[in-house]
matplotlib code that plots the C-alpha trace (Angstrom):
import matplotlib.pyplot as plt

x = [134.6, 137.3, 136.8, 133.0, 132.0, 134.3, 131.3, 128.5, 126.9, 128.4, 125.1, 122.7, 125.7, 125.6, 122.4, 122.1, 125.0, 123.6, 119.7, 120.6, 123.4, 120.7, 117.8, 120.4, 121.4, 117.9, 117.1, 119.8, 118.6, 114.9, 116.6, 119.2, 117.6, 114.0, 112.4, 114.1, 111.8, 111.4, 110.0, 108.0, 109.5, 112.9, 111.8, 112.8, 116.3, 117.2, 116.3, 118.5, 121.2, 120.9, 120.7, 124.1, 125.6, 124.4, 122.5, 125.1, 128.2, 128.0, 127.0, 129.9, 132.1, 131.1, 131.7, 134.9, 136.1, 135.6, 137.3, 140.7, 143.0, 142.3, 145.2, 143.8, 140.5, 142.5, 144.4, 141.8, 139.3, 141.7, 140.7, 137.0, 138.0, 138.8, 135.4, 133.8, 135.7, 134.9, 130.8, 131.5, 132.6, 129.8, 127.3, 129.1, 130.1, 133.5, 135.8, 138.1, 142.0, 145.0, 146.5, 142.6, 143.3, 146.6, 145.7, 142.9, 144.9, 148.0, 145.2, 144.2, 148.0, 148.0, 145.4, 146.8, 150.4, 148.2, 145.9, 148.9, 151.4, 148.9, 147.4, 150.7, 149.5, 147.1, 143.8, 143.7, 141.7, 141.0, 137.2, 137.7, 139.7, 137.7, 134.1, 135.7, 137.0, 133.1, 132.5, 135.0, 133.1, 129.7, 131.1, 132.9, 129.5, 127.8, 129.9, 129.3, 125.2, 124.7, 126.0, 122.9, 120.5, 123.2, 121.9, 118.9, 119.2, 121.7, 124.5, 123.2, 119.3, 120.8, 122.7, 120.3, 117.5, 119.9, 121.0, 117.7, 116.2, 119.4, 119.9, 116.3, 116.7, 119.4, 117.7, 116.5, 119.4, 120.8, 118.8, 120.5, 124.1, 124.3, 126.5, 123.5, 124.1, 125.1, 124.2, 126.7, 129.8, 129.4, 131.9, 131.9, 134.9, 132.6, 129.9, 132.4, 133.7, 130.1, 129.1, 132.7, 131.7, 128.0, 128.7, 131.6, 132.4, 129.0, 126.8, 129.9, 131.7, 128.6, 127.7, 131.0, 131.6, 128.5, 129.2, 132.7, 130.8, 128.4, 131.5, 134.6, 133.0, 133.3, 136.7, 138.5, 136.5, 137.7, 141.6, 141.1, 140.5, 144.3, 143.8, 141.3, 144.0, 147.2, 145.2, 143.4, 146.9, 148.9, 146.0, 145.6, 149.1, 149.9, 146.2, 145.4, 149.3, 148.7, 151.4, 152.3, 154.4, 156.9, 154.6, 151.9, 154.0, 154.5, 151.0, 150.1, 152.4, 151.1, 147.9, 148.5, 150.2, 147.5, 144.6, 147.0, 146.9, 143.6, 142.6, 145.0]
y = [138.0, 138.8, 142.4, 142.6, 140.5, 143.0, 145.3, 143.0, 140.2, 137.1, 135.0, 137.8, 138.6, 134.8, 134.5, 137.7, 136.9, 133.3, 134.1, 137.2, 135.4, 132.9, 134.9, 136.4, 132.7, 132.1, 134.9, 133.8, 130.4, 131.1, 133.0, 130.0, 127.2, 127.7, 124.5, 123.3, 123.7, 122.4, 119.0, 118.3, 114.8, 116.8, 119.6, 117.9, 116.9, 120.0, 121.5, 119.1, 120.2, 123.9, 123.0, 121.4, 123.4, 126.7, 127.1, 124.7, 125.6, 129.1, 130.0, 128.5, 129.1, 133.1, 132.9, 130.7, 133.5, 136.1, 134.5, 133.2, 134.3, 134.2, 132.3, 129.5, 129.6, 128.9, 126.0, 124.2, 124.2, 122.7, 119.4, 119.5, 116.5, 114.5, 114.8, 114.2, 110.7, 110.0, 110.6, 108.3, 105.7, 105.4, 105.8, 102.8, 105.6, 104.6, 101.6, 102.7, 102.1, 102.0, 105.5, 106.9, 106.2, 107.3, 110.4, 111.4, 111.1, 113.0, 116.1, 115.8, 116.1, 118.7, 120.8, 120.2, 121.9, 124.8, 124.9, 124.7, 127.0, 129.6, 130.2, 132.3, 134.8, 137.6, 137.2, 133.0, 130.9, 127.6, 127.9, 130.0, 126.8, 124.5, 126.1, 126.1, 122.7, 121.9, 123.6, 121.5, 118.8, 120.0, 121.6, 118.0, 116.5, 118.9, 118.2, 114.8, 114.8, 117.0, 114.6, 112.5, 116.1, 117.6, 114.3, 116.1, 119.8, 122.1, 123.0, 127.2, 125.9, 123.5, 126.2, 128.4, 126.8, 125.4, 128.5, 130.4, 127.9, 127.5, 131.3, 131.8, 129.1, 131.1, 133.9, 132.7, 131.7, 135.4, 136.2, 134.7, 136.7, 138.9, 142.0, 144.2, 145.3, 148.4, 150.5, 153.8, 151.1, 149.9, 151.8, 151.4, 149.2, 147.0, 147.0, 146.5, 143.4, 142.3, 142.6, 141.0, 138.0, 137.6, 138.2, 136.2, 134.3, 132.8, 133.1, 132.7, 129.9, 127.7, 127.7, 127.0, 124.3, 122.5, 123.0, 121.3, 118.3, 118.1, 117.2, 115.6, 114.3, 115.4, 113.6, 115.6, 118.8, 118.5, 119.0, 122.7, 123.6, 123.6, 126.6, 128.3, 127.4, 129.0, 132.3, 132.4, 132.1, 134.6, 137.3, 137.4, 137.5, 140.4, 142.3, 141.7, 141.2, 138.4, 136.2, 132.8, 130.9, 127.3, 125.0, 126.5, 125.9, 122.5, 121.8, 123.3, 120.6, 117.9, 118.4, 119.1, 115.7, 114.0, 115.0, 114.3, 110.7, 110.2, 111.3, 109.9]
z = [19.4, 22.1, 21.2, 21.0, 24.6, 26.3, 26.2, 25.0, 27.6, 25.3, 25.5, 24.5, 21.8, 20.9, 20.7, 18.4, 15.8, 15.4, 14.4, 11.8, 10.4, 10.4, 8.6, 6.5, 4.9, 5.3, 2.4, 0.2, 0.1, -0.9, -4.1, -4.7, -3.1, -3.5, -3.0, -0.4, 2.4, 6.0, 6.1, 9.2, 9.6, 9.8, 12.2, 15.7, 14.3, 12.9, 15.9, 18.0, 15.5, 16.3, 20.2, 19.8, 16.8, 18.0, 21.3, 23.7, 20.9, 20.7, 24.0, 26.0, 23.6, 23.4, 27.2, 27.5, 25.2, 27.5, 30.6, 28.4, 25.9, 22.3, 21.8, 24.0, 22.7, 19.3, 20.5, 23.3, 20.4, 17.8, 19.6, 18.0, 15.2, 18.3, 20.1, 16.7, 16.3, 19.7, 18.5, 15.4, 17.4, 19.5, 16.3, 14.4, 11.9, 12.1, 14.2, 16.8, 15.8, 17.6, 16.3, 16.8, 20.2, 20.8, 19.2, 21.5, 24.4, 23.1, 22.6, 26.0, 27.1, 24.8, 26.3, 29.6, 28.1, 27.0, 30.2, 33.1, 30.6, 30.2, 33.8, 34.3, 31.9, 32.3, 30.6, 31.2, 33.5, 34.1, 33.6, 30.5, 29.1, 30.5, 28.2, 25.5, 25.5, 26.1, 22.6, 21.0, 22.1, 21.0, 17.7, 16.9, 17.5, 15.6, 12.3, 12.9, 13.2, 10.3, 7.9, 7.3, 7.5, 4.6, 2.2, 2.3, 2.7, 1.0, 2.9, 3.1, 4.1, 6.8, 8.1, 8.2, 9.8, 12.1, 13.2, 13.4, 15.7, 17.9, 18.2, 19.5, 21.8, 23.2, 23.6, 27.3, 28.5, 27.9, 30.9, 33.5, 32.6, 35.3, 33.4, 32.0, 28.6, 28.2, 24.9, 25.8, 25.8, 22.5, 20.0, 16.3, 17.0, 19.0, 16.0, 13.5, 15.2, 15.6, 12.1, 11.1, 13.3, 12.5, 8.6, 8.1, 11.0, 11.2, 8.0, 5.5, 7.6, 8.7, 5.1, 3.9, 6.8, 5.7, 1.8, 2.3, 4.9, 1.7, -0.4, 1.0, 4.2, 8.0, 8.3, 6.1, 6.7, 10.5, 9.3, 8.5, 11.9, 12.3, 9.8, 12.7, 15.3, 13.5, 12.7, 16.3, 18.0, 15.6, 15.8, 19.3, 20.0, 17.0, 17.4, 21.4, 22.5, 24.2, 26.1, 24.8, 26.5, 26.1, 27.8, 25.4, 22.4, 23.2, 23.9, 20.6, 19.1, 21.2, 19.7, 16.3, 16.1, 18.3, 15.8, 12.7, 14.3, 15.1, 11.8, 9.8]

ax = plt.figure().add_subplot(projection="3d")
ax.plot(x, y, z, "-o")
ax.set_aspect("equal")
plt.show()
């Protein structure tokens, strides 16, 4: 994603990856899923989904990722479990504990390590950071509302409806980016990353996400992120050769150990 919104407007980019990866999922379930259709009862909720999963998600995510590092981005998003506790809380989904607690707050001084340590770099701001702790938020939300919709949808229809209507909806917003897209700066680099990041990224890892919601629960789902954090942070420092510094390292720890609290 780094690679492709260096020449690519990132909402019109977001907004693109999310409703083919969406129609693409959207054909492979009426082959492997075929009666499972859109109920009109469910229509308005699954539409809320993709506003918050999708359209608010992938949007300021797509642009916190083109004003910070991907190393950052790896770590600030990390938090997502966190903001999803937070949600169940205030559902009733689950009670608030001591360690829950403690654990949210030692993320937050995590993201402050990361935040402070990493404005000394090159490629890092503050506003960068700050989106895509926003999409930790919404993406930790996300995980959480889609567990009563994935008791009645298959985890590849869900996605896909959810990611159809979200990347439409963000279609509009794509007109207020003021960098013009321009067609001559896109490489085969640029369209390689793109179809890496629609194909996998997106169709592939929403599916998958929601298969393994479907099965173990959001909870444990949630712990894998440390998986997105350790490869964000390694690739963007061995592909981009990006700085990472002490006070990041730290932070990095801080949170690792606050989510492994408030999820224990």
């Amino acid at each position: 994603m780094k690679l492709v919104v260096a020449d690519v407007p990132p909402v019109l980019f977001a907004a693109a990856r999310f409703t083919l990866a969406g129609l693409i999922l959207f054909a492979i379930s009426r082959f492997a899923e075929p009666g499972n259709r859109l109920r009109r009862k469910d229509v308005l909720p699954i539409l809320g989904l993709g506003v918050v999963g999708i359209t608010l998600t992938q949007t300021v995510f797509t642009i916190g990722v083109s004003l910070t590092t991907a190393a950052n981005t790896a770590l600030v998003y990390s938090t997502s479990p966190v903001w999803g506790m937070l949600l169940g809380f205030a559902l009733g989904i689950e009670r608030p504990r001591l360690a829950g607690v403690l654990g949210i707050g030692l993320s937050l001084v995590g993201v402050g390590f990361i935040v402070y340590g990493g404005l000394e770099f090159a490629g890092t701001s503050l506003a960068g950071d700050a989106l895509i702790l926003a999409a930790a938020v919404f993406w930790g939300s996300y995980t959480v509302l889609s567990i009563g919709l994935l008791e009645r949808y298959p985890p590849i229809t869900l996605a896909a409806y959810a990611m159809i209507l979200g990347g439409l909806i963000a279609f509009p917003l794509s007109l207020f980016d003021p960098r013009p897209l321009d067609l001559a700066a896109v490489d085969s680099t640029t369209l390689a990353a793109a179809a890496y990041s629609m194909l996998f990224s997106s169709a592939f890892g929403f599916a998958a996400w929601g298969w393994g919601v479907s099965r173990v629960g959001a909870n444990r789902v949630l712990i894998y992120q440390y998986l997105i954090t350790l490869v964000g942070v390694s690739t963007g420092i061995v592909v981009l050769g990006e700085s990472f510094g002490p006070q990041q390292l730290i932070g990095a720890a801080v949170i690792v150990a606050g989510v492994y609290l408030a999820k224990r």
